[in-house]
C-alpha positions in Angstrom: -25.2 2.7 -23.0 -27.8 1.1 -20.5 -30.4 2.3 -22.2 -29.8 0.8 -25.1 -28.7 -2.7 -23.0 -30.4 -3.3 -20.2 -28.9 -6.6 -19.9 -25.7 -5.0 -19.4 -27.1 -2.9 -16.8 -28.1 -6.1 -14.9 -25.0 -8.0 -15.6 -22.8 -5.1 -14.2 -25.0 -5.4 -11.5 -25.0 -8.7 -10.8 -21.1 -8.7 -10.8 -21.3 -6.1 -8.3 -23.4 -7.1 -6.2 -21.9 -11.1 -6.0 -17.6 -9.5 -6.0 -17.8 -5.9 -5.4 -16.4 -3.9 -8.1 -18.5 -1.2 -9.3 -20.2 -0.9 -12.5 -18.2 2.0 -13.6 -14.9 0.2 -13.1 -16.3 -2.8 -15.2 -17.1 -0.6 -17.7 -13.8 1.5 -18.3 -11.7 -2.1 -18.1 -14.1 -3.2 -21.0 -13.9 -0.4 -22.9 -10.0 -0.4 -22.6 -9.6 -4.0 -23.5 -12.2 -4.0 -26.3 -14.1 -1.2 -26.9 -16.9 -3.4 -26.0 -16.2 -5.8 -29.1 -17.4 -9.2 -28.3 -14.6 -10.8 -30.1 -11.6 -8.6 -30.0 -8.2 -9.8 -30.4 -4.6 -9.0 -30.0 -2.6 -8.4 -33.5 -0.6 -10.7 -35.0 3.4 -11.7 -34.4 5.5 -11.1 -37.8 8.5 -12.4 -39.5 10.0 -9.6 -41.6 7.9 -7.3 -40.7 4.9 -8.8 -43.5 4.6 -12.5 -43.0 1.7 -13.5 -39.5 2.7 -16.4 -37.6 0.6 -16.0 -35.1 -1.6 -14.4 -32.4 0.4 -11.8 -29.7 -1.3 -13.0 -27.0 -4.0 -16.0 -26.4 -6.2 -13.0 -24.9 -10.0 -13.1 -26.5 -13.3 -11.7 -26.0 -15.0 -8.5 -24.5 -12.4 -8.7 -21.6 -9.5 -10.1 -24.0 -9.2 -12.7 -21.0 -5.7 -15.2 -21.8 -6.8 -18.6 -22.1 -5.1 -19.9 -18.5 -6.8 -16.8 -16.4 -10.0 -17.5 -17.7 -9.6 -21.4 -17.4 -9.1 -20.5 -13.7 -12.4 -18.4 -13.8 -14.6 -21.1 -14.9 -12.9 -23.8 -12.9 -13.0 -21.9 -10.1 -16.6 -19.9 -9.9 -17.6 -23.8 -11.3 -18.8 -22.1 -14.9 -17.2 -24.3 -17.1 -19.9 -23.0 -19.6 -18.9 -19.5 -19.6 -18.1 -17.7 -22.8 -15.5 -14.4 -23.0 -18.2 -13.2 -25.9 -20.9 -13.0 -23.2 -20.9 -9.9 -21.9 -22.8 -11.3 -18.8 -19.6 -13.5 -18.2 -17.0 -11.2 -18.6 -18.5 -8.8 -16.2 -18.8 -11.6 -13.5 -14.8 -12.3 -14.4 -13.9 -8.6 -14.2 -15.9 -8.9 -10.7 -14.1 -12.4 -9.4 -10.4 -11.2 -11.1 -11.2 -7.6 -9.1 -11.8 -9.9 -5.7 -8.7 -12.2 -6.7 -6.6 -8.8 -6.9 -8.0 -7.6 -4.0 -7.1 -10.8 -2.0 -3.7 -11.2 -3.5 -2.9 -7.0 -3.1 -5.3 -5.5 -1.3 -6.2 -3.0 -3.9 -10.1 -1.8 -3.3 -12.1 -2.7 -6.1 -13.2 0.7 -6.6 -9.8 1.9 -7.4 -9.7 2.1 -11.2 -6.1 2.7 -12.1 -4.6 0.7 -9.3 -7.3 -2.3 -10.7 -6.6 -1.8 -14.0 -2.7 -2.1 -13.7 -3.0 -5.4 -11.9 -5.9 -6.6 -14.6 -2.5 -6.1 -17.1 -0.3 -7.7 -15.1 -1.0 -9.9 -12.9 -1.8 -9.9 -9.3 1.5 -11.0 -8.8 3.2 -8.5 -11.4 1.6 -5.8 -9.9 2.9 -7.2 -6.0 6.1 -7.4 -7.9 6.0 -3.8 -9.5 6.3 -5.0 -12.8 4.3 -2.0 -14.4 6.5 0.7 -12.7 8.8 1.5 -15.5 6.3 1.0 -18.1 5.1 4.7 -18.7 2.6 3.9 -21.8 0.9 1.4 -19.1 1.3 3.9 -16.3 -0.9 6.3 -18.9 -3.5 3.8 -20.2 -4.5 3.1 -16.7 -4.8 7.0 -15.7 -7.2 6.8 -19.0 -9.0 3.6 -17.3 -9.4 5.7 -14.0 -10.5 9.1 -16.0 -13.1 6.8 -18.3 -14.6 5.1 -14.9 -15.0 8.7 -13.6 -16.4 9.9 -16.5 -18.9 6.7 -16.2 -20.0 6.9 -12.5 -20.8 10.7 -13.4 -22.8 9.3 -16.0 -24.4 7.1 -14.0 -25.1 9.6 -11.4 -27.2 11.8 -13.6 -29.6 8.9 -14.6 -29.9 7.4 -10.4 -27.3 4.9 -11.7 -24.5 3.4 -9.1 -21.7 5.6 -8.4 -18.1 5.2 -7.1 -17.6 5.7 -3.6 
């Protein structure tokens, strides 16, 4: 994937190396939330099944970021300019929302599943346990934690960062 963008190489690492999360934990969140689609979006609310009346969620971009959360992020890393289509900027939020979780939680930031839960829910959420009996979550982020692993072994063949 780096070698194809190596400004995604140095945005991961950038993000990094300013909040701590590794590149491989980046990666499998933005692979989960968008398959790396700059302008993914949640599907559409119904009436009768046929008729859209709207988005699911506000949540946009690479990270699929909810307007409020990433209000926060640019008010408070003073980016008002950021964009949740620029891969660069998403992978600075993943890095600042990883240090927010980590703060709030104490979950490390090389902890994929754990990370990934609380990306879903919340910091609070996850304080609260508000992913516990949601077993299709519970799975997605055992698929974010295999994905990260299968990324940092990746990254280990080519002298790439790995997960400690």
């Amino acid at each position: 994937m780096f070698e194809q963008r190596e400004n995604w190489r140095e945005a991961t690492a950038r993000s990094r190396e300013r909040w701590g999360v590794p590149e491989p934990v980046q990666l499998a969140i933005l692979h989960q939330e968008s398959r790396f689609r700059p302008t993914a979006r949640p599907g559409w609310r119904t009436v009768l099944w046929i008729i859209p009346v709207g988005r699911l969620s506000s949540a946009y971009g690479f990270g699929q970021v909810k307007d409020g959360t990433w209000q926060d992020y640019q008010k408070k890393t003073k980016n008002p300019r950021a964009k949740r289509t620029s891969f660069a900027d998403v992978a600075d939020f993943i890095g600042w929302y990883g240090e927010v979780i980590h703060r709030i939680t104490d979950v490390e930031k090389s902890d994929a599943y754990h990370l990934y839960l609380a990306y879903h829910e919340g910091p609070s959420g996850f304080a609260r346990g508000s992913y516990a009996d949601k077993e299709w979550l519970l799975g997605v982020a055992r698929k974010v934690e295999a994905r990260a692993g299968l990324y940092a072994a990746q990254f280990a063949t080519c002298g790439g960062p790995t997960l400690p």
